[in-house]
C-alpha positions as CSV (number, residue, x, y, z in Angstrom):
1,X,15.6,235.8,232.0
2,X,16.7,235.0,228.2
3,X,13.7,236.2,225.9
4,X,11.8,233.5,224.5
5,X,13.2,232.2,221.0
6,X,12.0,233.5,217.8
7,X,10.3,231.5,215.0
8,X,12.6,228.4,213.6
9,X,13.3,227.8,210.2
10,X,13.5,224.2,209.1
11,X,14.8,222.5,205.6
12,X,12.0,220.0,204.6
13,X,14.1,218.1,201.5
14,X,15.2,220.3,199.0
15,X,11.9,222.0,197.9
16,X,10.2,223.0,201.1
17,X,10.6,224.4,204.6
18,X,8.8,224.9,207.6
19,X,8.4,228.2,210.1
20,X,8.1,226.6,213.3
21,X,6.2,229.3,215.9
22,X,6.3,227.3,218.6
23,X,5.0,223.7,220.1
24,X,1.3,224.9,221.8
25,X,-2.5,225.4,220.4
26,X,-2.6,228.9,220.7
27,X,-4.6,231.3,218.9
28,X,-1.6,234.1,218.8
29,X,0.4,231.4,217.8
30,X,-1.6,230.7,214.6
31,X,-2.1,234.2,214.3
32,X,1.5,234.6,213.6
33,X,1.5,231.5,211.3
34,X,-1.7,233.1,209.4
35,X,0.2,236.5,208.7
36,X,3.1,235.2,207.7
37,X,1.0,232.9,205.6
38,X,-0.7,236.4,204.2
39,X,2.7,238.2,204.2
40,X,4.5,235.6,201.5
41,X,1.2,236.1,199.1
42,X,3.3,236.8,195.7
43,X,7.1,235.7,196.6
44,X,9.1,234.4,193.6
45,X,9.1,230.8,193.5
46,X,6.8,230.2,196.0
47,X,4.4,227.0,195.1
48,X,2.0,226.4,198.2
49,X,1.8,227.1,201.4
50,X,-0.2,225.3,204.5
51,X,-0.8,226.8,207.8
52,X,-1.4,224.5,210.9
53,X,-1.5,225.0,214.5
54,X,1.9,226.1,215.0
55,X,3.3,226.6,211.6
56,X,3.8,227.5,208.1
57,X,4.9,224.7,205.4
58,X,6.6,226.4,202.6
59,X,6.4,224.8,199.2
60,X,9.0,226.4,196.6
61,X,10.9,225.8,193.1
62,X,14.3,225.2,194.0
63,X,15.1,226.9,190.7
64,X,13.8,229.8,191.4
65,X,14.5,230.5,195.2
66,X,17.1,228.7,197.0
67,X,16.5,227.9,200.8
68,X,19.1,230.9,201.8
69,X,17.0,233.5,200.1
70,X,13.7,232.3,201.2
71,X,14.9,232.0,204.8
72,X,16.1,235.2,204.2
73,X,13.0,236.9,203.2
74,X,11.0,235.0,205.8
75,X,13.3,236.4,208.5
76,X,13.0,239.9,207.1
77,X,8.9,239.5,207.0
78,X,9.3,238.1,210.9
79,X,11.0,240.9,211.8
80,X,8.8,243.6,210.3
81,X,5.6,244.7,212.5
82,X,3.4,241.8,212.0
83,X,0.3,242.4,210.1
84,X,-2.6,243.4,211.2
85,X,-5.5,240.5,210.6
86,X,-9.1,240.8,211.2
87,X,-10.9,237.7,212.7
88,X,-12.1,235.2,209.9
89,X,-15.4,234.7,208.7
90,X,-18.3,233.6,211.4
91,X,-20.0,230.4,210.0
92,X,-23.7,229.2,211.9
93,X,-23.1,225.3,211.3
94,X,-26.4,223.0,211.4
95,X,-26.0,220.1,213.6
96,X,-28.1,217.4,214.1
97,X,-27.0,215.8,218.1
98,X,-27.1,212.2,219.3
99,X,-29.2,208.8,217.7
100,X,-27.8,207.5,214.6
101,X,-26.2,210.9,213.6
102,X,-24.0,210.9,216.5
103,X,-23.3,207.5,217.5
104,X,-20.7,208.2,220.8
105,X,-23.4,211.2,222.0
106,X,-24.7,209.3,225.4
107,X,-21.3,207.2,225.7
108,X,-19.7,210.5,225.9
109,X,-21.6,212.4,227.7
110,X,-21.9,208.9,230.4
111,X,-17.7,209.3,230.7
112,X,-17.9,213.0,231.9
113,X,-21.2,211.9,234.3
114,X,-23.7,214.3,232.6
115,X,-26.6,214.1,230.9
116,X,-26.6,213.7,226.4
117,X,-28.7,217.6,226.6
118,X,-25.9,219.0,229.1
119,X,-23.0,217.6,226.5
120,X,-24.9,219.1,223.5
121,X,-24.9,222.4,225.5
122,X,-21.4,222.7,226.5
123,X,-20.4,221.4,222.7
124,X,-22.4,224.2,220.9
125,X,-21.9,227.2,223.2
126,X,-18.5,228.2,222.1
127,X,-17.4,230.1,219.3
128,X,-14.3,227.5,217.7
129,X,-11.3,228.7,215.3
130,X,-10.1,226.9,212.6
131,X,-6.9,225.8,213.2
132,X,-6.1,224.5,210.2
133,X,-7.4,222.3,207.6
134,X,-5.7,218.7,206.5
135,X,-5.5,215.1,206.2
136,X,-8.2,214.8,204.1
137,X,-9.8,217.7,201.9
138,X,-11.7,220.0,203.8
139,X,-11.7,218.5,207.2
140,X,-11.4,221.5,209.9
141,X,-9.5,221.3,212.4
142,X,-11.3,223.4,215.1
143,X,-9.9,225.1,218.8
144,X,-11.8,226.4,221.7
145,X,-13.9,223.1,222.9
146,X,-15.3,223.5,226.6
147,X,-12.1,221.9,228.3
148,X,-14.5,220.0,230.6
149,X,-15.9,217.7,227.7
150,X,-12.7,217.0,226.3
151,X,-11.6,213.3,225.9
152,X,-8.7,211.0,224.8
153,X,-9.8,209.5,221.2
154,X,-10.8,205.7,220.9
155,X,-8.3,202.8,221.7
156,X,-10.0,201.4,218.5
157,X,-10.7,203.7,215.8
158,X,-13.7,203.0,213.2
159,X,-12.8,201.9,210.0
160,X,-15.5,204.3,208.3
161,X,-17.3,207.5,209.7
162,X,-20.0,209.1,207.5
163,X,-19.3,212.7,206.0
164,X,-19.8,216.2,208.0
165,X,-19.4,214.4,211.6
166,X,-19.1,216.5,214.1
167,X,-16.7,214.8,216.4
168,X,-14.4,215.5,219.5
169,X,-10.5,214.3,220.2
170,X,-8.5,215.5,222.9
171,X,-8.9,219.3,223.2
172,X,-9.7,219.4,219.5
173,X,-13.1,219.3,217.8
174,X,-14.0,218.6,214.2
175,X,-15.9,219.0,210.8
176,X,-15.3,216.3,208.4
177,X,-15.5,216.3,205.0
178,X,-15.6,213.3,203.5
179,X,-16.2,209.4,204.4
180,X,-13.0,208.4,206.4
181,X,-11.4,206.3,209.2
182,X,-11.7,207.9,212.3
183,X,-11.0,207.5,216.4
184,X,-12.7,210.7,217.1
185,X,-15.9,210.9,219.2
186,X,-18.8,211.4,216.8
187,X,-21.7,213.3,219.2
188,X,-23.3,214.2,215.4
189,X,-23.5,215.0,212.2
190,X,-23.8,218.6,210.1
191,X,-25.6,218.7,206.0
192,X,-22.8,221.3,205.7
193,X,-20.5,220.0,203.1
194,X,-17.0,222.0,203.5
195,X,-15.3,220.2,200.5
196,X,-17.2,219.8,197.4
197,X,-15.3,219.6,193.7
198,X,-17.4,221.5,191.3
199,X,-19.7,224.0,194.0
200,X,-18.3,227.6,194.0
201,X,-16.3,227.6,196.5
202,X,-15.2,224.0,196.4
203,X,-13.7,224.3,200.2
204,X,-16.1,226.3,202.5
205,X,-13.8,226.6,205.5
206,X,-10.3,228.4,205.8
207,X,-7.7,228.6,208.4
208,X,-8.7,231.6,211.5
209,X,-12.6,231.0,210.5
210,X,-14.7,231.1,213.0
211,X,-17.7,228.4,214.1
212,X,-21.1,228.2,216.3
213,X,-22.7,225.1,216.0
214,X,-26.1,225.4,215.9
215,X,-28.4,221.7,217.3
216,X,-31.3,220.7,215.1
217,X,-33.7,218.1,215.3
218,X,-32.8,215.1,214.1
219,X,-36.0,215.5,211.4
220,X,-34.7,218.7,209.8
221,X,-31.4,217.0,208.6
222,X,-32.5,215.2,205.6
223,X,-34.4,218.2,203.9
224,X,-30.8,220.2,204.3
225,X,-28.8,217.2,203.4
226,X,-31.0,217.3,200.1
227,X,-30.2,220.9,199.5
228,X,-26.8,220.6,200.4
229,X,-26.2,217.8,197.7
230,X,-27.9,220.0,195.2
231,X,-24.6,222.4,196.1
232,X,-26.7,225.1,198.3
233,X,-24.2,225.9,200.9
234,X,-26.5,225.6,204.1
235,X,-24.5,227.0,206.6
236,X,-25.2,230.7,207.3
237,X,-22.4,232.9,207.1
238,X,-22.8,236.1,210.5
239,X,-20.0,237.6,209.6
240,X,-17.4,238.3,206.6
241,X,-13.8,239.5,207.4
242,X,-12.7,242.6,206.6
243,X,-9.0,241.1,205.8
């Protein structure tokens, strides 16, 4: 049997590329993607890069590093020993379940023939990766929801969904950000703000975090929401990586 293929290297116009590590949501997968990420830290004429599921988006000066070269280099980094990485930071994230912060709670929950309590359960018991972050600022992208909760997003999305839902799509689960269209599942909402111009950090979240969520009664989210506007960051971080 042929080995599997490597990583492909894709022109993206004339100032960007991509490193395509193959077509699946797959932690090793975004491992690789998150090293390489780490291993290109300081390359000549490199602009930005952004990680996702599956692969790396290179952003470079054309002047300064033609795509030969910087295939070139990325080829030599892929074929070095990959880097080791230490799991991301552990985030406990404050989630207020069901009623008006999470509008789709019992329709959800209805759909898979359990009760709202069991569907809160089975959301907060895992501990979720961030994937990536995108579309808007700050809105994580998270892996790792209980397959058996999962669910196809809305035939109609909503035109507006309020900041830091806590929503499911698919396989995938979310942290929002900011006030957006959305045709995710919203089962509730978190104070947390992950993207927040002028708070030290600004973006709370980062690609190969880790996330519990952690249910609170409905009462309790107003006081955080209050300190969380005041730029308190009220999500407790359990662990810091050692990367």
């Amino acid at each position: 049997m042929a080995p599997p293929p490597g990583p492909r290297i894709l022109a993206c116009g004339d100032a960007a590329l991509a490193v395509e590590f193959g077509e699946t949501i797959d932690p090793a997968l975004n491992a690789q993607v998150l090293a390489l990420d780490g291993a290109l830290a300081g390359c000549p004429g490199l602009i930005e890069t952004v990680p996702t599921y599956r692969s790396l988006l290179v952003h470079y000066d054309p002047v300064e590093i033609g795509f030969a070269e910087l295939s070139g280099r990325i080829r030599s980094l892929l074929g070095a020993a990959a880097p080791h990485r230490s799991p991301g930071r552990l985030w406990r994230i404050p989630v207020a379940y069901g009623g008006p912060h999470g509008i789709d709670l019992d329709e959800t929950a209805q759909a898979h023939g359990i009760g709202p309590d069991e569907l809160i359960a089975r959301h907060a018991a895992p501990t979720y990766r961030v994937y990536m972050i995108g579309f808007l600022p700050g809105f994580a992208y998270l892996g790792g929801l209980d397959p058996s909760i999962a669910l196809p997003r809305r035939t109609v999305p909503r035109l507006k969904t309020p900041p830091g839902t806590i929503s499911i799509g698919g396989v995938q689960a979310l942290v929002a950000s900011i006030e957006a269209p959305s045709g995710w599942h919203l089962l509730g909402r978190t104070p947390v703000r992950t993207f927040m111009p002028g708070r030290d950090p600004v973006f709370l979240l980062g690609p190969g975090d880790r996330v519990r969520f952690d249910p609170i009664p409905a009462d309790a989210f107003e006081a955080l929401e209050a300190q969380a506007a005041g730029g308190a960051i009220v999500a407790e971080l359990l662990e810091v990586s050692a990367t």
